[in-house]
Each structure stands twice: as structure tokens, then as C-alpha cells.
C-alpha positions in Angstrom: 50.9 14.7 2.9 48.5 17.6 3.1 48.2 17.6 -0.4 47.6 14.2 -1.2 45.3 13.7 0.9 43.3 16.9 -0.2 43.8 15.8 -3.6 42.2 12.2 -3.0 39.3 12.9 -0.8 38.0 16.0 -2.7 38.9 14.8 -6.1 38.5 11.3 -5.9 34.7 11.3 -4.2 32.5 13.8 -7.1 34.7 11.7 -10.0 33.4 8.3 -8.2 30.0 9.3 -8.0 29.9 10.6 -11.7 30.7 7.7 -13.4 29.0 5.7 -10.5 25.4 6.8 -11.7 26.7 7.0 -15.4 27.1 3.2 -14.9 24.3 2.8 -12.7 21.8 4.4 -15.5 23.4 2.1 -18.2 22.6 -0.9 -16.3 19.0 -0.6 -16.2 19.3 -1.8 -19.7 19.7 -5.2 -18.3 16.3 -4.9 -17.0 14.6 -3.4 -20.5 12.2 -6.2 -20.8 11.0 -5.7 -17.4 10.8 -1.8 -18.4 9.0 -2.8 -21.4 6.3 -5.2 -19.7 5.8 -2.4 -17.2 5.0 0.4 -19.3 2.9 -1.9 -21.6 0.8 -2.7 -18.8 -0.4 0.6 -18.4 0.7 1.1 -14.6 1.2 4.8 -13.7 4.3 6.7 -14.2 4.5 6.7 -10.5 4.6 2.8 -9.4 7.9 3.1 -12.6 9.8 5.6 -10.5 9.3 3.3 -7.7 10.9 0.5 -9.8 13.7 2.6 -10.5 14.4 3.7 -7.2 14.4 0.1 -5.7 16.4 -1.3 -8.2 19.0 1.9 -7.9 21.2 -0.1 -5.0 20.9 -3.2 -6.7 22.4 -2.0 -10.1 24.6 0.7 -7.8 27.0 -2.3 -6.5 27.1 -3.7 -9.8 28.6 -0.4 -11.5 30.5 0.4 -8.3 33.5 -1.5 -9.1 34.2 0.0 -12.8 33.1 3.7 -11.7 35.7 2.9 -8.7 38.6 1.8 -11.0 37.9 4.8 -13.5 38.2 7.4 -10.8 41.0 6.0 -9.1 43.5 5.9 -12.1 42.0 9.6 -13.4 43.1 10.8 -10.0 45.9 8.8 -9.5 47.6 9.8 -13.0 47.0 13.3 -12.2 49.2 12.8 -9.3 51.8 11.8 -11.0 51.8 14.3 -14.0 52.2 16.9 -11.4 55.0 14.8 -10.2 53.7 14.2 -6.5 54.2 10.7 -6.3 58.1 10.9 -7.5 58.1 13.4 -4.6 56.6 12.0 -1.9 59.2 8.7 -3.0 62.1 11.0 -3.3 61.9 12.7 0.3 62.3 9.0 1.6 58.5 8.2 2.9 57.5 4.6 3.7 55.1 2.9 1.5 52.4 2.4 4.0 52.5 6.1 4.6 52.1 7.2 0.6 49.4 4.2 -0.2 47.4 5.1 3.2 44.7 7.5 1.6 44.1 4.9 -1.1 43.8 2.0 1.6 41.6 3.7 3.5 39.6 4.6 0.6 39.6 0.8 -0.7 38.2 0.0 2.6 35.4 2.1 3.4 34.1 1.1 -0.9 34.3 -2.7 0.5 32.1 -1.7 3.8 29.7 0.3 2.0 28.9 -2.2 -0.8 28.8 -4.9 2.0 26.2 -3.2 4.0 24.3 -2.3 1.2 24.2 -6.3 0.0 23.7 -6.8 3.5 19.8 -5.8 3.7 19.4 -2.7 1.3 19.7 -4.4 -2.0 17.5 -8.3 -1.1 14.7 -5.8 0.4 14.4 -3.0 -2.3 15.1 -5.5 -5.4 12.3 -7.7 -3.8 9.5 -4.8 -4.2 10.9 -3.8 -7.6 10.5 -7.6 -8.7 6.9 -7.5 -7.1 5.9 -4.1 -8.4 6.8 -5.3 -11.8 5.2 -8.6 -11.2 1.9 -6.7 -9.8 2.0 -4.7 -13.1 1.8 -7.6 -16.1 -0.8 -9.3 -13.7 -3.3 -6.8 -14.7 -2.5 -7.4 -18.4 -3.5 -10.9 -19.7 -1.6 -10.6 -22.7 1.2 -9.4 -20.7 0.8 -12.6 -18.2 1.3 -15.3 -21.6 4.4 -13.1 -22.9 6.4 -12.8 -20.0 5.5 -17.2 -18.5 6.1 -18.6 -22.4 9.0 -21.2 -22.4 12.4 -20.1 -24.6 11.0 -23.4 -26.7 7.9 -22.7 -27.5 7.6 -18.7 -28.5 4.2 -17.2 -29.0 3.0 -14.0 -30.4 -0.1 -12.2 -28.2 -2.1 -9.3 -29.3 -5.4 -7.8 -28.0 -8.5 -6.7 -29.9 -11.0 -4.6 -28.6 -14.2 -3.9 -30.4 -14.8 -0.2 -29.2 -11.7 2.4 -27.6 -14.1 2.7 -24.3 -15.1 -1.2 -24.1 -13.7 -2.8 -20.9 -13.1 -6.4 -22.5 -11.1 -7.4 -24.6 -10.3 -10.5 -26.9 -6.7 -11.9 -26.4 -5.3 -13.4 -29.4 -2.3 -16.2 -28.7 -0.1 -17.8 -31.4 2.3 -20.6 -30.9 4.8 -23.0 -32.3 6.9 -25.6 -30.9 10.3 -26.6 -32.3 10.9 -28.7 -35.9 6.9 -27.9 -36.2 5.3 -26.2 -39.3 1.7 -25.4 -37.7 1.2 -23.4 -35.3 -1.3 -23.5 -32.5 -3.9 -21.0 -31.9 -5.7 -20.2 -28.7 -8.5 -17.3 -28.7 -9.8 -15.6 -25.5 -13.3 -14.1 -26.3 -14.6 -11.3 -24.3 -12.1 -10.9 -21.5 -12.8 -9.1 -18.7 -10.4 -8.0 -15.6 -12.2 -8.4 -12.1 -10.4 -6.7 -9.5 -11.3 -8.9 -6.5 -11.4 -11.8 -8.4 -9.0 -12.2 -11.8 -9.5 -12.6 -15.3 -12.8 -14.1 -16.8 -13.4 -14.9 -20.5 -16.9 -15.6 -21.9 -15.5 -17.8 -24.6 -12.2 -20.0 -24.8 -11.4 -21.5 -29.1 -8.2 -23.5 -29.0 -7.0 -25.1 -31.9 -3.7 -27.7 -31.8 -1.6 -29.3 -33.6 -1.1 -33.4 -33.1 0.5 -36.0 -35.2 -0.4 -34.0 -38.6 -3.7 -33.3 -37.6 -5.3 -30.7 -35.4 -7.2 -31.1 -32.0 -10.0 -28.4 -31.8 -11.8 -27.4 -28.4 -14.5 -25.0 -27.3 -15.1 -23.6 -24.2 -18.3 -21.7 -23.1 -15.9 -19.8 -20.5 -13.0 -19.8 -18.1 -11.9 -17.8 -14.7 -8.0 -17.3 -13.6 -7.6 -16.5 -10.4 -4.5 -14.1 -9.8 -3.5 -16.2 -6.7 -3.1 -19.1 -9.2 -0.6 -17.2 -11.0 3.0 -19.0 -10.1 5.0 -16.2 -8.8 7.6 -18.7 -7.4 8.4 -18.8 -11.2 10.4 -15.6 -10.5 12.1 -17.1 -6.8 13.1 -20.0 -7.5 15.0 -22.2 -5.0 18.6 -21.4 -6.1 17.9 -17.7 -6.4 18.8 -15.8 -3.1 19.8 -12.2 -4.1 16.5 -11.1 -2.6 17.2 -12.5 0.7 19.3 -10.5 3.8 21.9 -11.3 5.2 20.1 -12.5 8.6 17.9 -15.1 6.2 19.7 -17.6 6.1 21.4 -17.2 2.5 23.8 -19.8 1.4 27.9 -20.2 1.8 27.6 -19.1 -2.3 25.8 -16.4 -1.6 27.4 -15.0 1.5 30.6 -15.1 -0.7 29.0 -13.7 -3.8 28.5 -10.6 -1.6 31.8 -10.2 -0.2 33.1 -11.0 -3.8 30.9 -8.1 -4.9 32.1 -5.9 -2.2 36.0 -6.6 -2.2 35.9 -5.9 -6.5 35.8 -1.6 -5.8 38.5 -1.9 -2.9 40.9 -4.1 -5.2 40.3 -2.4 -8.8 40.5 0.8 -7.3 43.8 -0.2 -5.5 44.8 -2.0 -8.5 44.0 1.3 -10.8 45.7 3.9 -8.1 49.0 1.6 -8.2 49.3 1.9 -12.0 48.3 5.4 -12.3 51.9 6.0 -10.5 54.4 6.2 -13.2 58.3 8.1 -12.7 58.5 7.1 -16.5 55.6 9.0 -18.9 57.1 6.8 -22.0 55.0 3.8 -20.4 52.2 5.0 -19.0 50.2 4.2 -22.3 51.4 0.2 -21.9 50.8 0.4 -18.2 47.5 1.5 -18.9 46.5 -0.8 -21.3 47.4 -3.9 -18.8 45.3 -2.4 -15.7 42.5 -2.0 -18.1 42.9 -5.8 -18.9 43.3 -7.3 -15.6 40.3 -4.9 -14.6 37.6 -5.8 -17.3 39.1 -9.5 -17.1 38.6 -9.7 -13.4 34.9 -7.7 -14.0 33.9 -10.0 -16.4 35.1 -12.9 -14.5 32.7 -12.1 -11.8 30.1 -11.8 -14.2 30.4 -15.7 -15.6 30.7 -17.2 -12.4 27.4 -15.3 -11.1 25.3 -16.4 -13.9 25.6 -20.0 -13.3 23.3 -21.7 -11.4 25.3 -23.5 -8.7 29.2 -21.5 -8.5 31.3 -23.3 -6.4 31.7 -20.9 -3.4 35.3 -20.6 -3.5 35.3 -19.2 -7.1 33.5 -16.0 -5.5 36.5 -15.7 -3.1 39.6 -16.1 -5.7 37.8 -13.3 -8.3 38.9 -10.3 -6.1 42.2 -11.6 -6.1 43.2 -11.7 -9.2 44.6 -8.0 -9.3 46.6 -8.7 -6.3 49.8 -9.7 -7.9 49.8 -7.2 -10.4 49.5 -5.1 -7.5 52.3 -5.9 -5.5 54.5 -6.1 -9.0 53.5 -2.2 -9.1 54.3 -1.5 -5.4 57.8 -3.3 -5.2 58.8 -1.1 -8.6 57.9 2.3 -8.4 57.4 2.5 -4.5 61.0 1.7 -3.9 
């Protein structure tokens, strides 16, 4: 027991955390456009490590349940090409006593993602979200890029009529759908105020109506930042940026332990099928943990992106690997 229990804690822990921040990089590609707003706006290359660094716990629990399944069938087949888990079976040791390092393993994973989701993750994604947001506010042509509608696309560029001039003309381009004209709206001389907002000296805005086009002139305009609407970003059905203490929903509060349970049961499920008496296998064994644990993954990953989930949808996904579990635990644990 010695030796498995060496071989688990001190190889299983720097493989995990490998392929943990491996993941955890990879997933900051889901937040390019945010990446690409944010360096566009010209912020320093300070405030952008701090958007990294809050959105690490975040992304973190996402990757934790792949990085978790990797590690614990690497280590676990390793085991068993040295012939250690045929052993341990062979000298007559219970079940419970061979599957204990991997239990307790499974369980601290699930307590450590679950405190994390608990008040690490809703407070540090929050100040990513609001560094990001504080970032394309000092950008007008950032602002009309990141609020236009999926139906109505527009194309923004900015003109300035020396390097060193502090204003700046905004150009905006639009079209609606099944339309061949587009409209055209042209910010003259815009200036950023810090205390107050944006102001623009001249406003042209040309539109197309019923085949025609609607033109208007403006001598000037002010936008106050406070006007901008950053409950566009929080909506009402969104609470990943809220703690646990605040209140979140029955959804959410399972979406969490969902989240949580997914490292403890792909890990368990991966450890169980890296246990093999018979080599010949192993490659078909493989092959069906992989597809129960991307299944399962991915299955998470649909029912998160809907708006509403039923709640109990969030409790079923981490039990999916369950009875391929046991199947593995009743054959080659005997």
C-alpha cells in the first residue's frame, strides 16, 4: 500500500496541474473577443494581467475536469503496466482498500472546485468583466462594436486628422437584414472627457426608409458614461458572478455542484479503466472512457449554455460515468 499511495500522491498531483494550466491557457480563447476589445482600447499592459489573473479560477474549474481525467488514467495505466494493481488483487485486498487513494483524491477535487465556485470565481470574474467593460468605455468605437445587435452588423473605424490630435472622427456603417443600403452615421470631432464622457462637435446620420433615405444633422451631442447600459452584460438570468451567500438560484447552486462533482467522477471513472489484468484491451478500454468522458464533458457544456436548464439536468450530468464505473469495479476488482 506504501507504494500506491506514493505513486498516486507524488505522481498524480505535478501531472494534474500540468495539463490543468495547459487547459486553463487554452480556454482564454473563449474570451478572445474580450482580449481583442481590451488591447484595442489601448488600456495598459497592466490592467490585462489583471484580466488574466481574475479570470484564471474561472477558466481553472472549467479545464479541471479534463486535466483530472488525463492524469488519472496516465497514472493509473502506469500502475498496471508495472503490474501493481494485479498484485494488490492477487494478495486478496478488499476493494475499498485498493480504490481508497483514488477516493480520497476524487473528493478533495470535488471540495476544492466547490469552494472555489463558492466565492473565488463570482468575485474575481466580476472585476475581469468590469475591467474589460472599463477598458472599451474609453474607446467610442470600441463602445458601438462590442453593443451592435447579431442583426444588424456595423463596421466602425476612426480618423484622426494629425497622430498627436486628441479628437477623433468615428465613422459607423450599418445594414439591417434583406436590406441593400446601408446606413451611415458620422461622429465629427470627438473628444473623451474624463469626468464627464464623450462629446462630438458634429453628428451626420444618414438612413435608409422605404427606398428612400432619411438625412439628419446635428450641431453636437454628449454621452455620459453612466448612461452606458452595463446591465447589458448582467442580465437577470446570468448569476455566475454572484456567491454563494447571494442568493443564487436552485439552477445555479446545482450548476456548481455539477461543475464540482465532474473532476471527482472522470477522474474515478479514468483511474477504474486504467486498471487492466489483460494488455490486449487496454486500447478498446481506452477508447470507451475517452467517450463517456468527452460525452459527459460536452454534455455539461450544452446544458450550461441554455438560458433556463432545468436544475435537475445539472445533477444527472455527473452521473453518467457511474455505471461504467461500477461495470469496471465488479470486473477487474474481483
Amino acid at each position: 500500500m506504501p507504494v500506491l499511495w506514493r505513486t498516486y500522491f507524488k505522481a498524480f498531483i505535478p501531472t494534474f496541474l500540468f495539463y490543468t494550466f495547459f487547459l486553463t491557457l487554452l480556454s482564454f480563447l473563449f474570451r478572445f473577443k474580450e482580449l481583442v476589445f481590451f488591447l484595442d482600447s489601448g488600456a495598459p499592459i497592466a490592467l490585462l494581467g489583471k484580466f488574466i489573473l481574475y479570470n484564471t479560477p474561472f477558466f481553472f474549474t472549467l479545464s479541471c475536469p479534463l486535466a483530472a481525467f488525463i492524469a488519472g488514467y496516465l497514472i493509473s495505466n502506469r500502475l498496471s503496466q508495472f503490474g501493481e494493481w494485479t498484485a494488490y488483487s492477487t494478495l486478496g485486498l478488499k476493494r475499498i482498500f485498493i480504490m481508497t487513494p483514488p477516493l480520497l483524491i476524487a473528493v478533495h477535487l470535488f471540495l476544492f472546485v466547490f469552494i472555489l465556485n463558492a466565492d473565488v470565481c463570482p468575485k474575481y470574474r466580476l472585476l475581469g468583466k468590469k475591467i474589460v467593460l472599463d477598458a472599451i468605455y474609453q474607446n467610442p468605437s470600441l463602445i458601438f462594436k462590442h453593443f451592435q445587435p447579431k442583426s444588424y452588423p456595423i463596421a466602425v473605424t476612426t480618423i484622426k486628422e494629425s497622430p498627436d490630435s486628441l479628437d477623433q472622427t468615428v465613422l459607423i456603417a450599418g445594414q439591417k437584414k434583406g436590406s441593400e443600403h446601408l446606413d451611415i452615421c458620422i461622429l465629427k470631432h470627438v473628444e473623451n472627457e474624463e469626468a464627464k464622457g464623450f462629446f462630438s462637435k458634429e453628428i451626420l446620420q444618414v438612413f435608409s426608409q422605404d427606398e428612400g433615405h432619411i438625412f439628419t444633422q446635428l450641431n453636437d451631442g454628449y454621452m455620459d458614461r453612466k448612461d452606458i447600459p452595463t446591465l447589458f452584460h448582467f442580465p437577470t438570468g446570468y448569476e455566475e458572478h454572484h456567491p454563494l451567500k447571494g442568493s443564487i438560484s436552485l439552477s445555479e447552486f446545482c450548476r456548481r455542484v455539477s461543475v464540482s462533482l465532474l473532476p471527482a467522477t472522470l477522474f474515478f471513472l479514468a483511474t477504474i479503466y486504467g486498471i487492466s489484468r489483460n494488455r490486449r484491451s487496454q486500447d478498446s478500454q481506452l477508447l470507451l472512457s475517452i467517450l463517456v468522458a468527452v460525452m459527459t464533458y460536452f454534455l455539461y457544456l450544452t446544458v450550461r449554455s441554455s438560458i433556463y436548464p432545468f436544475f435537475l439536468w445539472y445533477l444527472l450530468i455527473p452521473l453518467v460515468p457511474v455505471p461504467f464505473i461500477l461495470y469496471r469495479l465488479k470486473r477487474e476488482l474481483k
